[in-house]
C-alpha positions as CSV (number, residue, x, y, z in Angstrom):
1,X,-141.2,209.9,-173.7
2,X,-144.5,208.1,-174.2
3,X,-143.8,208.3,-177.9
4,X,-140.4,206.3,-177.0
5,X,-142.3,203.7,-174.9
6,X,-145.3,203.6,-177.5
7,X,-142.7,202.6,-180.8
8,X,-140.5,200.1,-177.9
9,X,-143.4,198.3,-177.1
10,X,-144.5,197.9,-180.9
11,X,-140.9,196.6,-181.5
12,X,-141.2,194.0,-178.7
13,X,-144.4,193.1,-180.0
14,X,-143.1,192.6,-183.5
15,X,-140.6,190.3,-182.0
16,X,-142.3,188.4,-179.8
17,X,-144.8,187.9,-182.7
18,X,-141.6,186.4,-185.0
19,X,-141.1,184.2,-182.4
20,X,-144.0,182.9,-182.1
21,X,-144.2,182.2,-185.8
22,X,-140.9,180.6,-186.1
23,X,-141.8,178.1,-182.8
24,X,-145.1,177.5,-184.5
25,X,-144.2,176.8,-187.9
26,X,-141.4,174.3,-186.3
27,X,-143.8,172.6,-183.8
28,X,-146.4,171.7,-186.7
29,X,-143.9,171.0,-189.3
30,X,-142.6,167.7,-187.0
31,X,-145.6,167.1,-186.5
32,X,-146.4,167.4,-189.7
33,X,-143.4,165.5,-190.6
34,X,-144.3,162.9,-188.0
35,X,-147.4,162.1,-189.3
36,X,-146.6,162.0,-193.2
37,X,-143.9,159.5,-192.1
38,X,-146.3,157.8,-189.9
39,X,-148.8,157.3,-192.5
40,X,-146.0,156.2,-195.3
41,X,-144.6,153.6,-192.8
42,X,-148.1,152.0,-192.2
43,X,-148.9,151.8,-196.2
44,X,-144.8,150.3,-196.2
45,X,-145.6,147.6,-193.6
46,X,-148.8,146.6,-195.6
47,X,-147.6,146.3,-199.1
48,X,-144.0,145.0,-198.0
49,X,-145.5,142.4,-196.2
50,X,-148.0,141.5,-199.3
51,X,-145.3,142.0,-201.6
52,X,-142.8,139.6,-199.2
53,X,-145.3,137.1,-198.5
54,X,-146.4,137.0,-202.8
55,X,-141.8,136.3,-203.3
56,X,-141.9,133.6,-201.0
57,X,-144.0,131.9,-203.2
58,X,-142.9,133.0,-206.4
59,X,-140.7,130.9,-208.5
60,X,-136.7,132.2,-208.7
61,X,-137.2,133.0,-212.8
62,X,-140.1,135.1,-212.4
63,X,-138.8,137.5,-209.9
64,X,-137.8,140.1,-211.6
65,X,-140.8,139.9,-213.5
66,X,-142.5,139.7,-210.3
67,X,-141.4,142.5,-208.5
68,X,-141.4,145.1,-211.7
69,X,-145.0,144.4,-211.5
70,X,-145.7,145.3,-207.6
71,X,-143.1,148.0,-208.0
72,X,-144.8,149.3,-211.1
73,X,-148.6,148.4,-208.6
74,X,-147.7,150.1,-205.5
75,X,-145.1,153.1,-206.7
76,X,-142.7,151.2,-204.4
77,X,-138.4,150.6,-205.4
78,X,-137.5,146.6,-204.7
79,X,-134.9,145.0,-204.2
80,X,-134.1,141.5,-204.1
81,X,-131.2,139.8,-202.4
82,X,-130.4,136.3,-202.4
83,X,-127.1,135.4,-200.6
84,X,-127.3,132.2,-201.5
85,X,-127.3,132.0,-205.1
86,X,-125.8,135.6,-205.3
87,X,-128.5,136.9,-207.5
88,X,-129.3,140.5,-207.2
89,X,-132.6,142.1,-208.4
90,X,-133.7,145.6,-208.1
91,X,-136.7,148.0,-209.8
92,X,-134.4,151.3,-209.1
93,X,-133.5,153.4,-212.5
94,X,-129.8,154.3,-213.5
95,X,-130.3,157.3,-211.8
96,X,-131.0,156.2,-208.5
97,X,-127.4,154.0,-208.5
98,X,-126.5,156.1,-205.1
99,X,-129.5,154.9,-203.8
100,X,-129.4,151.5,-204.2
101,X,-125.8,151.5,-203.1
102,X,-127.2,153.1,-199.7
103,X,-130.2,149.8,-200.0
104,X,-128.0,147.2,-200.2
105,X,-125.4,148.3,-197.5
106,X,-129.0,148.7,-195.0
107,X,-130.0,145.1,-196.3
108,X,-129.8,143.8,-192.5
109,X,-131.8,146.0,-190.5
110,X,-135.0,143.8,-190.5
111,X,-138.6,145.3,-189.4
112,X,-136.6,149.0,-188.9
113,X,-137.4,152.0,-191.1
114,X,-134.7,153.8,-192.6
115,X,-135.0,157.4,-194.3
116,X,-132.8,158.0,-197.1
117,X,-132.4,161.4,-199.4
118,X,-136.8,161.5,-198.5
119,X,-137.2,158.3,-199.6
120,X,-138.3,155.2,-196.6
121,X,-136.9,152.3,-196.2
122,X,-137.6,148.6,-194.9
123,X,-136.4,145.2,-195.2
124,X,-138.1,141.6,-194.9
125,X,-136.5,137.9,-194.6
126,X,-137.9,135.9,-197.4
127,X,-135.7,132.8,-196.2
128,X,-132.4,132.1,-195.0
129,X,-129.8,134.5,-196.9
130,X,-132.8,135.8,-198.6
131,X,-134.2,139.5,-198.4
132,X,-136.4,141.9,-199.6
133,X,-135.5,145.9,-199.3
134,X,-138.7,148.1,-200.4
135,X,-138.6,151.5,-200.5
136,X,-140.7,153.9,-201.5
137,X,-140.5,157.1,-204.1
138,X,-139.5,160.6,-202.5
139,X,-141.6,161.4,-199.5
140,X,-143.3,165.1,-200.3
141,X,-141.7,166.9,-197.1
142,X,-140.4,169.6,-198.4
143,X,-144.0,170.4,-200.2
144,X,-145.2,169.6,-196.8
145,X,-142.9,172.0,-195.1
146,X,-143.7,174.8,-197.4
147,X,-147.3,173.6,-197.1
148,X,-146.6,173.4,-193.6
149,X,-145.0,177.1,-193.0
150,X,-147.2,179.2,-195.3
151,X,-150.1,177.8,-194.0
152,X,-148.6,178.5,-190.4
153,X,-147.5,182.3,-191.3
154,X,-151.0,182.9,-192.2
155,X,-152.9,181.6,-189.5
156,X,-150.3,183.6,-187.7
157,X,-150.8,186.6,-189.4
158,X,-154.6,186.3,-189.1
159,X,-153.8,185.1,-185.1
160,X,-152.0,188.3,-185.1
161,X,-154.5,190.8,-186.8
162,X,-157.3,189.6,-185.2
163,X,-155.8,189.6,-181.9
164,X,-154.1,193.0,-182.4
165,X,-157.5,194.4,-183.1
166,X,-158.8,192.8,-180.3
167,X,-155.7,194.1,-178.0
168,X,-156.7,197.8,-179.7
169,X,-159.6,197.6,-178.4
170,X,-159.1,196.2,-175.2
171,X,-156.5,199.2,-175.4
172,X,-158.5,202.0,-176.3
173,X,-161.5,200.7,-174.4
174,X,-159.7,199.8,-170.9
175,X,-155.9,200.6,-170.9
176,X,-156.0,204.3,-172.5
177,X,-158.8,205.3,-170.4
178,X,-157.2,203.9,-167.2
179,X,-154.1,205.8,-168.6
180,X,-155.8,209.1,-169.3
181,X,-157.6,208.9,-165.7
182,X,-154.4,208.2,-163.8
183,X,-152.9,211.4,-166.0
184,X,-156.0,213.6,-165.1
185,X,-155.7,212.3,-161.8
186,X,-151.9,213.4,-161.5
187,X,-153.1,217.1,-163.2
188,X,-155.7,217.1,-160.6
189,X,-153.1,216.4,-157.9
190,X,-151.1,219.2,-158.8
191,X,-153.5,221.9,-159.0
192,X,-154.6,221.6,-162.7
193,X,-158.6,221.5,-161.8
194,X,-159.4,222.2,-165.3
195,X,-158.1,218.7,-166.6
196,X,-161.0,216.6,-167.8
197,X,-161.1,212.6,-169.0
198,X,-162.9,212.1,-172.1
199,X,-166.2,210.0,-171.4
200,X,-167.1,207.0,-173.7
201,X,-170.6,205.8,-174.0
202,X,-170.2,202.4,-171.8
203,X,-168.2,200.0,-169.6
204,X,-166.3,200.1,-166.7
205,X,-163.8,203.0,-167.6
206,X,-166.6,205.4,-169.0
207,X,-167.6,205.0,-164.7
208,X,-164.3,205.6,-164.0
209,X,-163.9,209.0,-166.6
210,X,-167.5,210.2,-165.1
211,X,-166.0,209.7,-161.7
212,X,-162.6,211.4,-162.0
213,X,-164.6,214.2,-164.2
214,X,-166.8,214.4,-161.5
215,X,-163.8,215.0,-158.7
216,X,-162.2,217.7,-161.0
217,X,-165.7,219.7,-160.9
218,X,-165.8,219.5,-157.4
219,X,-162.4,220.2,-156.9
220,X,-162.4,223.3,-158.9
221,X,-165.9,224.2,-157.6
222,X,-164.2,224.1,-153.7
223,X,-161.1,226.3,-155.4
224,X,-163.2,228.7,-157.2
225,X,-165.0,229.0,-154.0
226,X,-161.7,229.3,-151.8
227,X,-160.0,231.6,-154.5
228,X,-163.4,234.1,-154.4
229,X,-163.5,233.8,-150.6
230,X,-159.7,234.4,-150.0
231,X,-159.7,237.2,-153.2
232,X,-162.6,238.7,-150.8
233,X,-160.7,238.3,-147.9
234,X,-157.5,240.1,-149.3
235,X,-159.6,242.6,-150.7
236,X,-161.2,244.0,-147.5
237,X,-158.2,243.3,-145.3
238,X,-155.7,245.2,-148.0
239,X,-158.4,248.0,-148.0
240,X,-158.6,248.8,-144.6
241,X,-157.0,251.9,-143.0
242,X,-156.1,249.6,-140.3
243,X,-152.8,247.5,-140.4
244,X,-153.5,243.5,-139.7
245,X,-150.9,240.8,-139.2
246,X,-151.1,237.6,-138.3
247,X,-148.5,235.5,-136.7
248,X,-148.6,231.5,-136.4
249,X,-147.3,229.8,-133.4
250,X,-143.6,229.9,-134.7
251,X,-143.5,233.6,-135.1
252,X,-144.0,232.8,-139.1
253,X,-145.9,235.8,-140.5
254,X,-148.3,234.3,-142.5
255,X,-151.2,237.5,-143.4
256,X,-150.3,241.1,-144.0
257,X,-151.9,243.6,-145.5
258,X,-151.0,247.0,-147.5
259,X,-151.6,249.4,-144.8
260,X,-149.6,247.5,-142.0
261,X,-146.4,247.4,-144.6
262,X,-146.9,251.0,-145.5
263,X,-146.5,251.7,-141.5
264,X,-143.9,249.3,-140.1
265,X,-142.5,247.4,-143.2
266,X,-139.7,248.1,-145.9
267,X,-141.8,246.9,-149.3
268,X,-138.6,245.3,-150.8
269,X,-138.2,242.7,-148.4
270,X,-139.9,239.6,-148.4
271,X,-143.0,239.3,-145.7
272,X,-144.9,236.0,-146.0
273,X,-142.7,233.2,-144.3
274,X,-140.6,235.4,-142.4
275,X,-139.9,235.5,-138.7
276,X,-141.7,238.8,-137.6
277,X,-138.8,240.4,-136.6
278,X,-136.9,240.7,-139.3
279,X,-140.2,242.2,-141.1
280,X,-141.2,244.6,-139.0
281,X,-138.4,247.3,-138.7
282,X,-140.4,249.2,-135.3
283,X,-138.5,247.5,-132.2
284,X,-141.1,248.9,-130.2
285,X,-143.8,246.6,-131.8
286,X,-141.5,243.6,-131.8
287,X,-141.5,244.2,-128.2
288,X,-145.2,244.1,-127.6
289,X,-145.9,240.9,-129.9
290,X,-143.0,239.6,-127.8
291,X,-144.6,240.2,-124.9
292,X,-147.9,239.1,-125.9
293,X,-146.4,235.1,-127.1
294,X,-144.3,234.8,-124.5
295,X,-148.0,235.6,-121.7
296,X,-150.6,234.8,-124.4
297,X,-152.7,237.0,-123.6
298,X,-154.7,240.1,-124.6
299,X,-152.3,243.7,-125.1
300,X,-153.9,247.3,-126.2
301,X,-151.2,249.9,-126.1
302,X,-150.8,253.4,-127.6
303,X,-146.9,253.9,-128.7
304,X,-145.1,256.7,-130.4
305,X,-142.9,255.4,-133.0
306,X,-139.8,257.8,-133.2
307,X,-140.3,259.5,-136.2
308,X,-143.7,260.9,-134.5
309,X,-146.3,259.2,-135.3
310,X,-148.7,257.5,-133.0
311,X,-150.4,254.1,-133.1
312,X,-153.2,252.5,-131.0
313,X,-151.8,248.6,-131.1
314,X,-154.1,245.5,-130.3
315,X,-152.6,242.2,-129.8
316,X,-154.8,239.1,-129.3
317,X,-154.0,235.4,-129.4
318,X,-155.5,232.9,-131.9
319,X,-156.3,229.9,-130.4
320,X,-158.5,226.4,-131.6
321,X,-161.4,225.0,-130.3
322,X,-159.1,222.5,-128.3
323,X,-157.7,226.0,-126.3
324,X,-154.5,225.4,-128.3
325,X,-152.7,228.5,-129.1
326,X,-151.9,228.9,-132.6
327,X,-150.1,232.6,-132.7
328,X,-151.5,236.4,-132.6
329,X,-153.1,238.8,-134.3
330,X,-152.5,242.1,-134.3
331,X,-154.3,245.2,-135.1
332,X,-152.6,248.7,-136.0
333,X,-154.5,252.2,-135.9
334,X,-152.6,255.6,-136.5
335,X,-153.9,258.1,-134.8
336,X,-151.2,260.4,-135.6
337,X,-153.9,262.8,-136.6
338,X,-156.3,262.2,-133.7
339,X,-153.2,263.3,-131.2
340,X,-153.0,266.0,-133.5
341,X,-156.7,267.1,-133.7
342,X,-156.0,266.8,-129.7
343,X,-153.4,268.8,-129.1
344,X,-154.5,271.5,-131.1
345,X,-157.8,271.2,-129.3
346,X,-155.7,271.4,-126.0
347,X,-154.3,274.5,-127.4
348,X,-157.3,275.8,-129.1
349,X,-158.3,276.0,-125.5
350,X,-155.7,277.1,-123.9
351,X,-155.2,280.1,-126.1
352,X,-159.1,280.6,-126.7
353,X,-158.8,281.2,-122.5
354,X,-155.5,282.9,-122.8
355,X,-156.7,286.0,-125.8
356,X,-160.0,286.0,-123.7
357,X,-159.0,286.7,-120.4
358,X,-156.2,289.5,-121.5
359,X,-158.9,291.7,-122.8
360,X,-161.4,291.1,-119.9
361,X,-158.5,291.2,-117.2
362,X,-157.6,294.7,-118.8
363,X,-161.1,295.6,-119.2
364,X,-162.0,294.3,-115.6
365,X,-159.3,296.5,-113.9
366,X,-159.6,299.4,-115.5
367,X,-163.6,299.6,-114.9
368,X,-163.3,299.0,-111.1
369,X,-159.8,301.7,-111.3
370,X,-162.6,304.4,-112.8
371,X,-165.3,303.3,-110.2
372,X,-163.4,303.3,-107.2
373,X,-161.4,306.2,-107.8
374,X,-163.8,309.1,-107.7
375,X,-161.7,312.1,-107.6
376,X,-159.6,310.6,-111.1
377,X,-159.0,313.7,-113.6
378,X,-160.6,313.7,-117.0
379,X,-157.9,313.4,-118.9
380,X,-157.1,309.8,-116.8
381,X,-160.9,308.9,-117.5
382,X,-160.8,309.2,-120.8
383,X,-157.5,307.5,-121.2
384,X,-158.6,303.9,-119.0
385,X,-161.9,304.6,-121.2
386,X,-159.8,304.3,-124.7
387,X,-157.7,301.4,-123.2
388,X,-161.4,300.0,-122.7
389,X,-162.5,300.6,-125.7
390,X,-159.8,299.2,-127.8
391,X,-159.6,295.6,-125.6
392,X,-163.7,295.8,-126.2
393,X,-163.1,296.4,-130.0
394,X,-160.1,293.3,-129.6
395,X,-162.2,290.8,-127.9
396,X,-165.2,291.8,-130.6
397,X,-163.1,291.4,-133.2
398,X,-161.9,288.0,-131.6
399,X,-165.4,287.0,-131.1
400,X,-166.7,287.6,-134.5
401,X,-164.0,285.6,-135.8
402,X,-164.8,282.8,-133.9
403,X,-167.8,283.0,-134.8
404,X,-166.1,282.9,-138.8
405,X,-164.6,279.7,-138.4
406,X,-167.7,278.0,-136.8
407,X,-169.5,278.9,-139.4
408,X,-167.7,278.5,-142.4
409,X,-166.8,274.6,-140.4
410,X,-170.4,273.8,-140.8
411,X,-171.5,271.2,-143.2
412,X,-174.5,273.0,-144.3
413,X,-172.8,276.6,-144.9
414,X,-173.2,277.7,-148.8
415,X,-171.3,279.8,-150.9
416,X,-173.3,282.9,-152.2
417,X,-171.6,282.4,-155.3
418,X,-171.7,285.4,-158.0
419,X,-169.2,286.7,-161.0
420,X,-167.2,290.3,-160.5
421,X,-164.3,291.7,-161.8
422,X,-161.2,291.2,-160.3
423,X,-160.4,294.7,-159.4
424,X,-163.2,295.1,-157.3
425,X,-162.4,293.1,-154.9
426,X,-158.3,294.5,-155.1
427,X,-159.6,298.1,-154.4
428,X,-162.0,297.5,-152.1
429,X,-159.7,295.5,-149.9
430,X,-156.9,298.3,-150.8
431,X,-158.5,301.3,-149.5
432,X,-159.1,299.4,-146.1
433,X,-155.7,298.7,-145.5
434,X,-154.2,302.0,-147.3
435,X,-154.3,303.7,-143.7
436,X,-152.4,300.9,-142.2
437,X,-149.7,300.3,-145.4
438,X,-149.0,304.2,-145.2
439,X,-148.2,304.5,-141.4
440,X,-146.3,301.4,-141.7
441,X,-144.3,303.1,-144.7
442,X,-144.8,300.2,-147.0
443,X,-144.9,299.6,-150.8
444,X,-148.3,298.2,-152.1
445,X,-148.1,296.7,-155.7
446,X,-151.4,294.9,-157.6
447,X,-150.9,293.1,-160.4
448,X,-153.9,291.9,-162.6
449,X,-156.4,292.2,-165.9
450,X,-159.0,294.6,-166.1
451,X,-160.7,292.2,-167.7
452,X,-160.5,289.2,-165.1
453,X,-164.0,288.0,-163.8
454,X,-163.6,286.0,-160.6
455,X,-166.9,283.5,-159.9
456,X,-166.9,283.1,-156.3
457,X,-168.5,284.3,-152.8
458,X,-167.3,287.9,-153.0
459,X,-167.5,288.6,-149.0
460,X,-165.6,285.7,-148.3
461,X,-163.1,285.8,-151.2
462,X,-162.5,289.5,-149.8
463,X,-162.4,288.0,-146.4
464,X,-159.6,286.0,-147.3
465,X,-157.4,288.8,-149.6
466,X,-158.2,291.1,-146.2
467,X,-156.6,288.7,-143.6
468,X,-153.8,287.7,-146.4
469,X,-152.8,291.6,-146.2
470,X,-153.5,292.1,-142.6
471,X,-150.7,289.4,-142.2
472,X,-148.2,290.9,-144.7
473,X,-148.6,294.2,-142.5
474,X,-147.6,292.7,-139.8
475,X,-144.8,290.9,-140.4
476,X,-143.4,293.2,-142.0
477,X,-140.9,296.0,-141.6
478,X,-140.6,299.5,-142.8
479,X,-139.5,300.3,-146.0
480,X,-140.6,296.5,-147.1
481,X,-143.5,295.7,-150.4
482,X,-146.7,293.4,-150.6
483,X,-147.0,292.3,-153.9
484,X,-150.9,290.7,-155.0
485,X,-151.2,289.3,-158.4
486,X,-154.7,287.5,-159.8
487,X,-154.5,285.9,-163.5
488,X,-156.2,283.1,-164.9
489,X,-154.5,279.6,-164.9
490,X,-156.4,277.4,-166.8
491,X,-159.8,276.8,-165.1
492,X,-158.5,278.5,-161.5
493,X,-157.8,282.3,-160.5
494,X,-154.9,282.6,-158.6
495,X,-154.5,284.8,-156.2
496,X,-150.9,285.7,-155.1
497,X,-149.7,287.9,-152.1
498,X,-146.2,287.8,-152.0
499,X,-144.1,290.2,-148.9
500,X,-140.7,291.0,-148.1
501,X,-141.4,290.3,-144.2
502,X,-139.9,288.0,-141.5
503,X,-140.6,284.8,-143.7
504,X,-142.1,281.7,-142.0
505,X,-139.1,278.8,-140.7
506,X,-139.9,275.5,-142.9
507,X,-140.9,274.0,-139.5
508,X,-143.9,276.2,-138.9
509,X,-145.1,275.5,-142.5
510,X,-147.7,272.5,-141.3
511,X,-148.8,274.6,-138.4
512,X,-149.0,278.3,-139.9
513,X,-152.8,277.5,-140.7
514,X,-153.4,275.8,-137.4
515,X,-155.8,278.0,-134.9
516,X,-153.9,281.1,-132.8
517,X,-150.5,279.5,-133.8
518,X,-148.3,282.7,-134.5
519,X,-144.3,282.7,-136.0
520,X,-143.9,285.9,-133.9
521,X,-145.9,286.0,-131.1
522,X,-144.9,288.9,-129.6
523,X,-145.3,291.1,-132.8
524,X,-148.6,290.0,-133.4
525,X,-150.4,290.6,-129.9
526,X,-148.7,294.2,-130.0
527,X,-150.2,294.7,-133.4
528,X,-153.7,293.3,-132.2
529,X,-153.8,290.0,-134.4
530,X,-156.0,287.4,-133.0
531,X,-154.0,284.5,-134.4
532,X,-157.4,283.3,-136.3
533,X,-156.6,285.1,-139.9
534,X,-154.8,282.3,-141.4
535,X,-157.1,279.5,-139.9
536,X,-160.2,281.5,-141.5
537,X,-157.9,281.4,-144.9
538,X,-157.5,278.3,-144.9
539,X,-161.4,277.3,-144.8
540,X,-162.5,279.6,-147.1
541,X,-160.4,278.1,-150.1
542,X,-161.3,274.9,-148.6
543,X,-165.5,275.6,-149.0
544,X,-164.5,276.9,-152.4
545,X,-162.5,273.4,-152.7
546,X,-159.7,275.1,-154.0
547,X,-155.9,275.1,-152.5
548,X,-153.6,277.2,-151.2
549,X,-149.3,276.6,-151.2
550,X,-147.2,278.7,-149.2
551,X,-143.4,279.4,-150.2
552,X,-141.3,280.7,-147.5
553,X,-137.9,280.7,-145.6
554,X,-137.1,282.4,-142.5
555,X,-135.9,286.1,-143.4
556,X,-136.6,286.3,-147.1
557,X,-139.8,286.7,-147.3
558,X,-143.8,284.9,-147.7
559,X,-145.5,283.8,-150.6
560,X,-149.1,282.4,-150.6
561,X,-150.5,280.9,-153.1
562,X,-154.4,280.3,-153.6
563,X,-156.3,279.0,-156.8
564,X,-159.8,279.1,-156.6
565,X,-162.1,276.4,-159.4
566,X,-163.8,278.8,-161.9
């Protein structure tokens, strides 16, 4: 397009140019004209006159010889009339016959100037009936035209160059950088801050290029600045656990970070620009922001969404300096994990006081039974003392581990990390339980390499395979298998103890490791399980920062699986 408008106004130039020429060279070549013919008729007047007033005094015989002379003088054509006598006389040549015939039919026209094919003409009264035409030899017009038009092109032409370099540089010094500011000035108004003029050495425009140059710096300065203070701002508000949006006064969401979409947005909608409520797919939180523009005011509220989670919301209105309210911001926390840490506080309680006090009740009533019945028999004695004894050995045993899980919870504990061979630890744990996997008339199956070093703490590694077992005797039946397996994966021992028991329901799998949570409660209080086995698990892969999977259904059966970093 400029290179459109560049070539037009060249052509317009051109032409304008021609024009000027053509009214030029026709303005000076009648004045031109004028003057020549000016100049001719004043030289005319003056010999004519001589010439006329040198006849009248002539004698008639020596005309002709008279005025061959003066024509011969002056360069001048005569011609002589005398009415009265009917002579004739003339200086013009054969070839000038059309001439004269044009001079003698103009003999009347006294004291006028007549021009014929170049050539002026006048005519004088010598007498009565008696004239005198003089004219004079071809007038050099067209000479003077050409003259007249070469010497008008090039003046022109110089006119034109000089002024064209002139108009260049007016151009380039004025026009193109007015031009190239007002186009940097247009970048700059859309967002380019990177356009720059380019700065000449003086004058008015180089102000005006330092200027504009100047404004783009500072804009893209403020921008740079904006950009690293909003690319901060995203960055810490994307980054935090908490969800943050912010509303404006026409329920336009108009800030949002990752953590709030995660929680009550669908990702593949769009967010910025939309009325809240067709973002935010929680009714119950489009209730509360509801309620908080419609009273501007202040809201904290804990809500369970219904999918089970939990969220601590705060809601507070945004308003100027002027008190004008300008929308809300609100604040999401879950604390789906705190309710949960809570509740199984509440229940760590609850059955912390419940496995206590069934020991010490027992305990308790058979003590004062043996004191205040004197005349009891022996064998009764020694049967309240066994019941003793065995609630004693349960509420040790419930102590002690406990005292396990305190322990190994500590930040400071230490593993007293050492190497051993895999079997150790299989038979040692093996002839423990042998008793209990005999009377229970169960299948015991161990699966690993002779060769297998474990690095780990061995107490607590054997800690762990004991409770594993413990658990697998338990829940399961007579006639049923425990399968434990321990091979090298990589850089991890597994350890595998696989059972053919009761199986865990898919429900329970989030809570099996949870503290005193049992699948079958009754079973395991009859068999004297303290609920803590698979809690103390749990802790001891976690200080060994490995992990542990477990892979059950109800009724077919448990297998858990623990890897342990080598």
């Amino acid at each position: 397009m400029k290179t459109i408008i560049e070539k037009r106004t060249i052509f317009l130039y051109i032409i304008f140019s021609i024009v000027m020429i053509v009214v030029i060279g026709l303005l000076f070549d009648q004045i031109a004209r004028f003057y020549v013919n000016a100049a001719y008729e004043d030289q005319l007047i003056n010999e004519g006159q001589y010439i006329a007033e040198q006849l009248e005094e002539t004698s008639t015989d020596q005309i002709q010889s008279t005025i061959d002379d003066y024509s011969e003088q002056f360069n001048l054509d005569l011609f002589y009339n005398n009415q009265n006598e009917g002579r004739i006389l003339h200086t013009f040549s054969n070839r000038d016959l059309s001439v004269l015939q044009t001079v003698r039919s103009n003999t009347g026209n006294k004291g006028e100037f007549v021009l014929i094919e170049n050539r002026l003409l006048t005519n004088y009264s010598l007498g009565e009936n008696e004239s005198l035409s003089v004219m004079t030899e071809s007038l050099p017009l067209s000479a003077l035209t050409r003259t007249v038009w070469w010497t008008v092109f090039f003046v022109s032409l110089f006119t034109i160059i000089l002024l064209w370099r002139f108009g260049a540089r007016i151009h380039d010094s004025y026009v193109k950088p007015v031009i190239r500011a007002t186009e940097t000035s247009k970048e700059l108004a859309n967002g380019n801050y990177d356009a720059r003029v380019e700065e000449l050495p003086y004058g008015v425009a180089s102000q005006l290029g330092q200027l504009v140059n100047r404004l783009g710096r500072h804009l893209q300065n403020i921008t740079s600045k904006y950009e690293n203070q909003n690319s901060r701002l995203k960055t810490v508000v994307n980054n935090m656990e908490s969800g943050v949006l912010l509303i404006n006064e026409k329920g336009m969401t108009r800030l949002v970070n990752e953590a709030f979409l995660s929680q009550f947005t669908t990702h593949d909608i769009p967010v910025i620009g939309e009325v809240y409520y067709d973002v935010i797919n929680q009714e119950e939180i489009n209730q509360l922001i509801q309620r908080a523009i419609f009273m501007e005011s202040r809201w904290q509220e804990t809500i369970e969404l219904a999918d089970g989670r939990f969220f601590e919301i705060y809601i507070a209105p945004i308003k100027s300096q002027e008190d004008e309210w300008r929308g809300v911001v609100i604040v999401t926390h879950e604390i789906t994990e705190l309710k949960r840490l809570e509740r199984v506080r509440k229940d760590f309680v609850a059955n912390v006081s419940h496995e206590l006090k069934t020991p010490v009740t027992s305990i308790q009533g058979f003590a004062e039974t043996l004191l205040e019945d004197s005349q009891m028999d022996r064998a009764k004695q020694e049967q309240f003392l066994t019941i003793i004894k065995k609630e004693s050995n349960r509420l040790n045993i419930l102590v002690q581990d406990l005292l396990d899980l305190s322990v190994l919870e500590k930040e400071s504990y230490t593993l007293t990390i050492s190497q051993f061979p895999a079997h150790d630890i299989v038979d040692d744990v093996h002839a423990v339980v042998n008793e209990s996997i005999q009377s229970n008339e169960l299948k015991f199956n161990s699966h690993y390499d002779h060769q297998l070093m474990v690095q780990a703490d061995y107490y607590r590694l054997y800690q762990l395979l004991l409770n594993l077992i413990h658990n697998s005797i338990q829940y399961t039946s007579e006639g049923g298998s425990i399968d434990v397996r321990l091979f090298q994966e990589e850089e991890q021992v597994v350890i595998e103890v696989e059972d053919t028991g009761i199986g865990i329901p898919e429900s329970a799998h989030d809570r099996i490791f949870e503290r005193f949570y049992r699948v079958d409660k009754a079973r395991s209080r009859h068999s004297g399980g303290t609920g803590l086995g698979l809690s103390i698990v749990k802790h001891i892969v976690e200080v060994h920062e490995g992990s542990i999977e477990i892979d059950s259904e109800e009724d077919e059966g448990t297998t858990i699986r623990i890897k342990i970093p080598q």
